[in-house]
NUNUVEX-219341 format. One record per atom (N, C-alpha, C): residue in three letters; x, y, z. Coordinates in steps of 0.001 Angstrom, whole numbers, padded with zeros to 6 digits, always signed. Each point is the difference from the previous one (the first is absolute). Layout:
# residues N
ALAXYZ ...
END
This chain:
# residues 225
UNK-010565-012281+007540 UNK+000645+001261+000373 UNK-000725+001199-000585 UNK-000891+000111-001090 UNK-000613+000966-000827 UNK-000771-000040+000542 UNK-000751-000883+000891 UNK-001203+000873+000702 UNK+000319+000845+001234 UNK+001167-000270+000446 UNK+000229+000717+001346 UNK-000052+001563-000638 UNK+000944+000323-000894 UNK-000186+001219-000688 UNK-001182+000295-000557 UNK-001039-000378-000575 UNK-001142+000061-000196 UNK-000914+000622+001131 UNK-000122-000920+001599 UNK-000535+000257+000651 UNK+000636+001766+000721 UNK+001363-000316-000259 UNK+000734+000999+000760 UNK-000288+001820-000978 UNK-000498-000619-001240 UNK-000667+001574-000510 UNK-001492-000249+000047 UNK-000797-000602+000503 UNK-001246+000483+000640 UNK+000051+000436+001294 UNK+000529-000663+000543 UNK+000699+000976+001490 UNK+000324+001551+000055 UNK+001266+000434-001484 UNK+000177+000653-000505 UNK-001119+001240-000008 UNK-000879-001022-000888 UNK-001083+000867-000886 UNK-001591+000645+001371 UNK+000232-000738+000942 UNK-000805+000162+000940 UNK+000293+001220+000971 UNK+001538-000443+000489 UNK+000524+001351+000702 UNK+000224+001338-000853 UNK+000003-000217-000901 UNK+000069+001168-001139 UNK-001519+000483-000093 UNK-001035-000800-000133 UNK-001598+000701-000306 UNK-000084+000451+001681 UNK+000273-000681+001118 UNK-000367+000707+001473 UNK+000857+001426+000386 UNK+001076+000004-001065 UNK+001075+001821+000331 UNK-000868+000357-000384 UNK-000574+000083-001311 UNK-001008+001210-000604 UNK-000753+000070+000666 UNK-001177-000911+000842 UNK-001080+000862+000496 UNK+000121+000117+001175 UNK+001463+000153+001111 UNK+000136+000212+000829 UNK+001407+000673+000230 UNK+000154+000629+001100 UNK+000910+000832+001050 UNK+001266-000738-000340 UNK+000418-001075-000746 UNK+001344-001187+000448 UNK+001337+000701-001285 UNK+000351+001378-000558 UNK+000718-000176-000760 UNK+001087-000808+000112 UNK+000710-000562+001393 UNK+000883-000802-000446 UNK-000257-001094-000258 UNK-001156-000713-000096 UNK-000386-001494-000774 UNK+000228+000058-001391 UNK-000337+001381-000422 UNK-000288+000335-001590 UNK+001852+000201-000332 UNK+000675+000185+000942 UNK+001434+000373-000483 UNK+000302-001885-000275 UNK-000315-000778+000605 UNK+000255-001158+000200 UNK-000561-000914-001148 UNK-001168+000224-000101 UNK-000738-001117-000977 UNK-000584+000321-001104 UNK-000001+001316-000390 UNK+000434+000683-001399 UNK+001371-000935-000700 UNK+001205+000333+000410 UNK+000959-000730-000654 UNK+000423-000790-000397 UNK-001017-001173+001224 UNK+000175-001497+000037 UNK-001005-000321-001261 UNK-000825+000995-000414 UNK-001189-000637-000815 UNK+000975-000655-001278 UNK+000537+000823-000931 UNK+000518-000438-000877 UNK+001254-001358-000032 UNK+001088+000399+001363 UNK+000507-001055-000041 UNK-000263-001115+000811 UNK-000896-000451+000752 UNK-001179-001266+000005 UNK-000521-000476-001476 UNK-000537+000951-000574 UNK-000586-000434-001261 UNK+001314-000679-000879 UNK+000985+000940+000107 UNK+001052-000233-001396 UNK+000618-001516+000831 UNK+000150-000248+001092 UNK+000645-001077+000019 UNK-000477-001374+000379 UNK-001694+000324-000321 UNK-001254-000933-000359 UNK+000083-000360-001169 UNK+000018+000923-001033 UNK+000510-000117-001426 UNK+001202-001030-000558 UNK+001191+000870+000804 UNK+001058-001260-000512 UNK+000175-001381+000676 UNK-000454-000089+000895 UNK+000061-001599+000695 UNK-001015-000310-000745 UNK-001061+000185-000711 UNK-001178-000465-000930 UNK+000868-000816-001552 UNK+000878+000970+000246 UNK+001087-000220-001214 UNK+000703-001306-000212 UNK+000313-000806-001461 UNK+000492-000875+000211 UNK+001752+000059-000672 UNK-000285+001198-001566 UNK+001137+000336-000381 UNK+000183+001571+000346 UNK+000114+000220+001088 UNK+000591+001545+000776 UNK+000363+000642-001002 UNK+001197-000254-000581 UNK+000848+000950-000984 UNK-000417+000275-000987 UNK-001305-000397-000497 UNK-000727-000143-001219 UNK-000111+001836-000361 UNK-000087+000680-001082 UNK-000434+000918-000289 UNK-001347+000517+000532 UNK-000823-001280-000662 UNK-001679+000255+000751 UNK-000223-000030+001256 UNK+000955-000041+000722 UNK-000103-000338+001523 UNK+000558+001169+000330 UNK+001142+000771-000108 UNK+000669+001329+000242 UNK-000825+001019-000250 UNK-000765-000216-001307 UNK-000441+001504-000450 UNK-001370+000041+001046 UNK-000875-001008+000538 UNK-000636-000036+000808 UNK+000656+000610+001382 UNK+001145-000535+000167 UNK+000754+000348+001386 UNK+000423+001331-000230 UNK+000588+000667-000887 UNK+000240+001056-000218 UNK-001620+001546-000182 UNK-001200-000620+000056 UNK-000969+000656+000104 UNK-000045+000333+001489 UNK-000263-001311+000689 UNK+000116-000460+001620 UNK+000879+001484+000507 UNK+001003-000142-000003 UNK+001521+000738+000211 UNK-000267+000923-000100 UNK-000594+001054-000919 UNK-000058+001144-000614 UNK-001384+000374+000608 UNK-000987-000912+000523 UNK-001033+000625+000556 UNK+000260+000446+001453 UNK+001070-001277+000680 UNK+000462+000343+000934 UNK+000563+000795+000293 UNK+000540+000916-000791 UNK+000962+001017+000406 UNK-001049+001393-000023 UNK-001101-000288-001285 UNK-000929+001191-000037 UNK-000913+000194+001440 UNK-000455-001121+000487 UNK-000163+000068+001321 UNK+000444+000478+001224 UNK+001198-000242+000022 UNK+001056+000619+001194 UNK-000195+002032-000796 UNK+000504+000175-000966 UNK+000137+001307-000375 UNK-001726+001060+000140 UNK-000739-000795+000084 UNK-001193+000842+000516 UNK-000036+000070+000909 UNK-000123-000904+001001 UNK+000404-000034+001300 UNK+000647+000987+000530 UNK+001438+000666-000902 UNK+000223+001202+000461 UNK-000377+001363-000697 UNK-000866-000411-000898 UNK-000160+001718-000467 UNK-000553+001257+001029 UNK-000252-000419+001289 UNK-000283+001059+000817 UNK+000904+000563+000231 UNK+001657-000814+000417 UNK+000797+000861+000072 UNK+000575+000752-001166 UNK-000235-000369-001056 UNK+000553+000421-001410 UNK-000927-000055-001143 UNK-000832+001188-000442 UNK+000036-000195-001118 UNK-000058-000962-001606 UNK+001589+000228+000225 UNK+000560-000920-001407 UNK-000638-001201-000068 UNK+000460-000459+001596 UNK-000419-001743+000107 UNK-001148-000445-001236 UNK-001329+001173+000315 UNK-000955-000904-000624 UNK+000020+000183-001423 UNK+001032+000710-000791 UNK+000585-000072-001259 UNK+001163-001401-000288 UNK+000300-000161+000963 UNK+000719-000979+000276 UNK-000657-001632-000312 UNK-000794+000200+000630 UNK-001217-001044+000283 UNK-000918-000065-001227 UNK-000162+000854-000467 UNK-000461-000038-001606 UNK+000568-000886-000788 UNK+001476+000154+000100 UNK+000807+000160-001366 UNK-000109-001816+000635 UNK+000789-000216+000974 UNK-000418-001517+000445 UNK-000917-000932-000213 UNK-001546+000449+000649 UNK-000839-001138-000569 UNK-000276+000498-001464 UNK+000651+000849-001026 UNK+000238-000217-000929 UNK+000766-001136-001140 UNK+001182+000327+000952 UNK+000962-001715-000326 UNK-000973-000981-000021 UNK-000590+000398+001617 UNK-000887-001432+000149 UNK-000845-000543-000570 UNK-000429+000885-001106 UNK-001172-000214-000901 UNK+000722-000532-001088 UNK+000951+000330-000545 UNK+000790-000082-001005 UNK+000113-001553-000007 UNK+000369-000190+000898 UNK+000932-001863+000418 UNK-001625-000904+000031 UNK-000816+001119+000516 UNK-001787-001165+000136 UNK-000148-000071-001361 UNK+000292+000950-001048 UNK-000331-000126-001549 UNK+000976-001400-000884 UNK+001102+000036+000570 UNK+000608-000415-000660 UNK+000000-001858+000660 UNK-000867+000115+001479 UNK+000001-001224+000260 UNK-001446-000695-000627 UNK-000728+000957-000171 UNK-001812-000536-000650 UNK+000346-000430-000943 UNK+001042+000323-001054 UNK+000366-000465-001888 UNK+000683-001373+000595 UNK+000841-000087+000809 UNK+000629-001238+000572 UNK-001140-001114+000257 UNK-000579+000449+000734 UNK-000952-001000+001195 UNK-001291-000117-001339 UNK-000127-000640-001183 UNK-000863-000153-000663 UNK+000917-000802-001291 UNK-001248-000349-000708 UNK+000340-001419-001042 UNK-000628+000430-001212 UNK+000542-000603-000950 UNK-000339+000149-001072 UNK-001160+000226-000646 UNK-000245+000673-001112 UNK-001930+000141-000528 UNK-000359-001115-000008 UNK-001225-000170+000719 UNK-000665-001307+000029 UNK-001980+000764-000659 UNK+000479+000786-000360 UNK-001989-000286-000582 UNK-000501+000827+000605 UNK+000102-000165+001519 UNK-001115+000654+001141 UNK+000364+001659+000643 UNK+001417+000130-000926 UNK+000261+001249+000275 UNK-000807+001344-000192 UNK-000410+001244+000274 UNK-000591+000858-000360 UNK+000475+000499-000997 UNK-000684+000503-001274 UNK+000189+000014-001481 UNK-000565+001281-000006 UNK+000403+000841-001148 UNK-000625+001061-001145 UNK-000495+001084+001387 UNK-001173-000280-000683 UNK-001442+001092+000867 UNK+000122-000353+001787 UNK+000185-000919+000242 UNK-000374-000805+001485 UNK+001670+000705+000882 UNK+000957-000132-000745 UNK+001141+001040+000686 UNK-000700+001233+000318 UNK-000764+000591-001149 UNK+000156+001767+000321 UNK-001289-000113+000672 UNK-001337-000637+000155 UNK-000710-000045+000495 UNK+000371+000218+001587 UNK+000633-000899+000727 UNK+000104-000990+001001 UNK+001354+001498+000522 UNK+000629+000373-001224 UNK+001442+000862+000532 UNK-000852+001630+000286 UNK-000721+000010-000482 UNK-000355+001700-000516 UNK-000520+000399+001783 UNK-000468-000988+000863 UNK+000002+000765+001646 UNK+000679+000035+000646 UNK+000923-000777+000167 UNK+001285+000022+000047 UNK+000879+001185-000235 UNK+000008+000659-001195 UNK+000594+000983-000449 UNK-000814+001009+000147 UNK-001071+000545+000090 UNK-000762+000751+000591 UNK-000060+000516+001253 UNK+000447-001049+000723 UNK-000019+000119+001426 UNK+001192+000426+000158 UNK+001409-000339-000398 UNK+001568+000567+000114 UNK-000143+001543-000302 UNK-000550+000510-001312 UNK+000370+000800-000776 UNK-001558+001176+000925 UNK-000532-000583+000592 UNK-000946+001180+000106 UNK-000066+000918+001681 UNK+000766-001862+000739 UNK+000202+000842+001396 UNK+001460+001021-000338 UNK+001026-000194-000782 UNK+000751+001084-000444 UNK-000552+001152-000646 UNK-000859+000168-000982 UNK-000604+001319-000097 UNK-000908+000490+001333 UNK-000488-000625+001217 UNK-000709+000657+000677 UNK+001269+000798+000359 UNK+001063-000717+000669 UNK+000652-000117+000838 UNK+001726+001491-000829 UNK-000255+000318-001084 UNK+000966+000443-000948 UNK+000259+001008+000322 UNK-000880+001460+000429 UNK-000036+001310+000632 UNK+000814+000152+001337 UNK+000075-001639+000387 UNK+000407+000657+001630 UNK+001162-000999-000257 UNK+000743-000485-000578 UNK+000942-000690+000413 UNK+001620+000988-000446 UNK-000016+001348-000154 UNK+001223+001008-000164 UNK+001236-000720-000777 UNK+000901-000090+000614 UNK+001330-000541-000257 UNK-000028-001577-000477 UNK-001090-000665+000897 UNK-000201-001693-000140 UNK-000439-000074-001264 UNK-000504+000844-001135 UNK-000744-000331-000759 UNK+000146-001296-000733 UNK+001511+000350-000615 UNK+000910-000867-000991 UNK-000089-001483+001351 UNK+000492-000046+000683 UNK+000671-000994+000335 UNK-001482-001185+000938 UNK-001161+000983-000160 UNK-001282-001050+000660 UNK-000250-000642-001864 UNK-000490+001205-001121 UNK-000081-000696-001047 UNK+000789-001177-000567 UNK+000897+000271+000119 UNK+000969-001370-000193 UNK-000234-001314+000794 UNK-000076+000345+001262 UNK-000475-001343+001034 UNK-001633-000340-000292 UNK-000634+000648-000482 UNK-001732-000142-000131 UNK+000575-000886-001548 UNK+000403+000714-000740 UNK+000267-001274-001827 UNK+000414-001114+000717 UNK+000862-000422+000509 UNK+000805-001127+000773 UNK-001186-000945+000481 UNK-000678+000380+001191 UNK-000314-000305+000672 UNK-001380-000651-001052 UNK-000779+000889-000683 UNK-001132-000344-000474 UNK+000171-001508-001256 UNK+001664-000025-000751 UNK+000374-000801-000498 UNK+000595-001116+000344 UNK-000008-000116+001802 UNK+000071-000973+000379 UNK-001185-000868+000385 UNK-001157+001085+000578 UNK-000962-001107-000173 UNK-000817-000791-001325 UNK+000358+001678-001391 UNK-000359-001549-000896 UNK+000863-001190-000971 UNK+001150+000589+000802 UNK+000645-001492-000004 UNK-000517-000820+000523 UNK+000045+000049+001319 UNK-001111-001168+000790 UNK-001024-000687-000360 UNK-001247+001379-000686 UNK-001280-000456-000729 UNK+000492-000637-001520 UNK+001267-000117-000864 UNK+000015-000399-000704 UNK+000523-001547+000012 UNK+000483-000537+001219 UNK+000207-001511+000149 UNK-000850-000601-000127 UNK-001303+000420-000083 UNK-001270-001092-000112 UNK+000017-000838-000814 UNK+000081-001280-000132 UNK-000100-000951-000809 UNK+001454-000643-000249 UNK+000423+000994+000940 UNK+001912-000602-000046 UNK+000725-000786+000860 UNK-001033+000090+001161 UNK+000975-000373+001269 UNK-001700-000779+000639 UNK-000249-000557+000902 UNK-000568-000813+001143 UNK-001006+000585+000132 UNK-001434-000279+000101 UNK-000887+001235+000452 UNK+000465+000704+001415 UNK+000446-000535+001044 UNK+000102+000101+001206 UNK+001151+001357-000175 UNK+001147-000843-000115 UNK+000997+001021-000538 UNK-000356+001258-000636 UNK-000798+000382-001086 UNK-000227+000957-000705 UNK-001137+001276+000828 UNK-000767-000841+000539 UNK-001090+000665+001214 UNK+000649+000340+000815 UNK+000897-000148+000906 UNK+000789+000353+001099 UNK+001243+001306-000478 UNK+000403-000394-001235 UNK+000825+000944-000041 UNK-000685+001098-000757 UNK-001077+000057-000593 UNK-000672+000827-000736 UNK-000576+000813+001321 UNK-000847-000816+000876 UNK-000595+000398+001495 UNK+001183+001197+000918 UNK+001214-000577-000092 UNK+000923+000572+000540 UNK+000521+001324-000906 UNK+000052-000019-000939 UNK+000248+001413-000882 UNK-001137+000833+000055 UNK-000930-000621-000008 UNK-001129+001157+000389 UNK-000016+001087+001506 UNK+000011-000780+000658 UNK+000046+000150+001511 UNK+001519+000845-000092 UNK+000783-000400-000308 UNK+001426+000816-000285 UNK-000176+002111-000260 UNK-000839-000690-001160 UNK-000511+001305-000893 UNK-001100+000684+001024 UNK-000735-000508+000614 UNK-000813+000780+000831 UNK+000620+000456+001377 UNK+000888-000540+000560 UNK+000767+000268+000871 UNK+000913+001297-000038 UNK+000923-000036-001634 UNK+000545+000990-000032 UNK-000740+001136-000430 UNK-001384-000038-000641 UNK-001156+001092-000131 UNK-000595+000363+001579 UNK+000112-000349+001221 UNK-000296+000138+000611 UNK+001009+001265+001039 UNK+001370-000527-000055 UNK+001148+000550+000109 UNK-000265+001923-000598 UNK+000202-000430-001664 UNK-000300+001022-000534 UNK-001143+001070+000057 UNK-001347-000758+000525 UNK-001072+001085+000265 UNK+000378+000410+001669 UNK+000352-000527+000655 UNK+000392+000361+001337 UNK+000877+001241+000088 UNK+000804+000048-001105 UNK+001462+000698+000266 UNK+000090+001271-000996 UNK-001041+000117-000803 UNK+000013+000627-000685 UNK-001215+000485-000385 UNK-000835-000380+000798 UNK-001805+000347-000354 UNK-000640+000361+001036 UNK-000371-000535+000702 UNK-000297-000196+001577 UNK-000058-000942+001087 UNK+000678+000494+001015 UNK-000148-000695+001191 UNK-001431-001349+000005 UNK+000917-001411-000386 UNK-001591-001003+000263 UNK-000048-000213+001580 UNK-000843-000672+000186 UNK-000303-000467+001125 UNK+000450-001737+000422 UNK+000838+000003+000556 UNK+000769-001437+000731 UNK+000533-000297-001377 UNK+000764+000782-000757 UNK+000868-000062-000944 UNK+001171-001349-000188 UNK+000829+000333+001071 UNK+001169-000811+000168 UNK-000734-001735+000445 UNK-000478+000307+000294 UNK-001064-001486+000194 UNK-000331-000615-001117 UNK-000860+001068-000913 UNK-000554-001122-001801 UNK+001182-000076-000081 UNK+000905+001015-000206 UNK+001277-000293-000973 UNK+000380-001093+000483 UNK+000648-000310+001178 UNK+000754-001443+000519 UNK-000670-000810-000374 UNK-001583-000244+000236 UNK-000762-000901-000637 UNK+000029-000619-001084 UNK-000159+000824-000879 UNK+000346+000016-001714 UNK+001080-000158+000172 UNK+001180+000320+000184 UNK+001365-000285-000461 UNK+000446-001551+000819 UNK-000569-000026+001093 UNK+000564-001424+000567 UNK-001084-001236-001278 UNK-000885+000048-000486 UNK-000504-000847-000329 UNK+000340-000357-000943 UNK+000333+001323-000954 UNK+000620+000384-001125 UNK+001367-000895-000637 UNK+001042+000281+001257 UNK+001196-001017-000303 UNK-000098-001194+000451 UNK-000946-000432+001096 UNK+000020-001216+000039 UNK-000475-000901-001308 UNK-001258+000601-000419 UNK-000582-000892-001260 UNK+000584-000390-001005 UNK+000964+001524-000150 UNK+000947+000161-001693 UNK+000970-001435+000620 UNK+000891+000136+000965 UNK+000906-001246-000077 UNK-000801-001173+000035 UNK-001211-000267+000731 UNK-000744-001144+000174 UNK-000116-000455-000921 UNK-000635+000618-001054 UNK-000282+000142-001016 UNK+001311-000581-001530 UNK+000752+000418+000412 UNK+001309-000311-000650 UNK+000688-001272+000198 UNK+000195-000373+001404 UNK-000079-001135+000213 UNK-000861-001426-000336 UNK-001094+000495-000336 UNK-001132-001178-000247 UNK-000036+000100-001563 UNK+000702+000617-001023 UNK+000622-000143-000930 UNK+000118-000931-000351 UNK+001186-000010+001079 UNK+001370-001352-000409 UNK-000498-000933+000735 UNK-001205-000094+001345 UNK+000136-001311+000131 UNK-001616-000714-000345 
END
């Protein structure tokens, strides 16, 4: 049954990359929405104890991305929405942080230590903290509330980069792969919207962001099995 949902968000993820580079907005009203819940209910049929904490706070990322999705979707008619949509895949980051400390095992040796954290962390944090200073002059009213989602966001991927040696190689590459792509996605968002007009914009972004959540759950899943 988990692959039908599986297949049914590449379907998803296909009619969603053909709205962007074409004339079809109502495909994009359609398979935008489905992206997340295809994915989320790939996730829990993957599941063996549903009710589990580690299984919710994953589902509860799912949920919360889904809703940030639908709310961009309308910021043309409104504004707020994409304050809205902030504060959301904010949650959503929140619940990915709190599922990376979950989805990993005890010190085993091979973890990144001392120097090799800040080494391995310091581009990472460079890269969060510096597309916000390009980006700091023009964001008015957003100031407070992008800085807050840029700390979030940049501390979720090195959560990610800090499972190394904790969890599966496979597992740790995929979801590390997927927080990256996450982070460049929503830098992409942000130079678009607040810097300048890119070129086939809404396209990388879906790109990056569809690959993005697929890996992180893939990724999460191959954890546990």
């Amino acid at each position: 049954m988990k692959k039908i949902f599986l297949y049914l968000f590449v379907l998803a993820s296909v009619g969603e990359i053909i709205s962007t580079i074409s004339d079809l907005p109502w495909l994009g009203m359609i398979c935008k929405p489905a992206l997340m819940i295809t994915l989320g209910i790939y996730y829990w049929a993957s599941q063996k104890a549903r009710l589990e904490p580690v299984v919710l706070s994953v589902m509860m990322a799912i949920i919360f991305s889904c809703v940030g999705d639908g709310l961009l979707m309308l910021q043309g008619s409104n504004p707020n929405y994409f304050m809205f949509g902030l504060a959301a895949f904010l949650f959503a980051h929140i619940f990915y942080i709190f599922s990376y400390k979950q989805h990993q095992g005890d010190e085993s040796g091979n973890e990144l230590q001392g120097l090799q954290k800040i080494r391995f962390a310091l581009p990472i944090v460079l890269a969060g903290t510096g597309l916000v200073t390009i980006l700091y002059g023009r964001l008015d009213d957003l100031k407070i509330p992008v800085l807050l989602y840029a700390g979030v966001l940049t501390y979720m991927v090195l959560v990610a980069l800090f499972r190394f040696g904790r969890t599966t190689p496979g597992s740790f590459a995929m979801v590390f792969g997927g927080a990256i792509l996450f982070m460049m996605s929503d830098s992409l968002i942000a130079i678009n919207k607040f810097l300048e007009p890119l070129p086939h914009a809404e396209f990388w972004v879906m790109i990056t962001y569809i690959s993005a959540q697929f890996l992180i759950v893939r990724g999460l899943i191959k954890h546990e099995g």
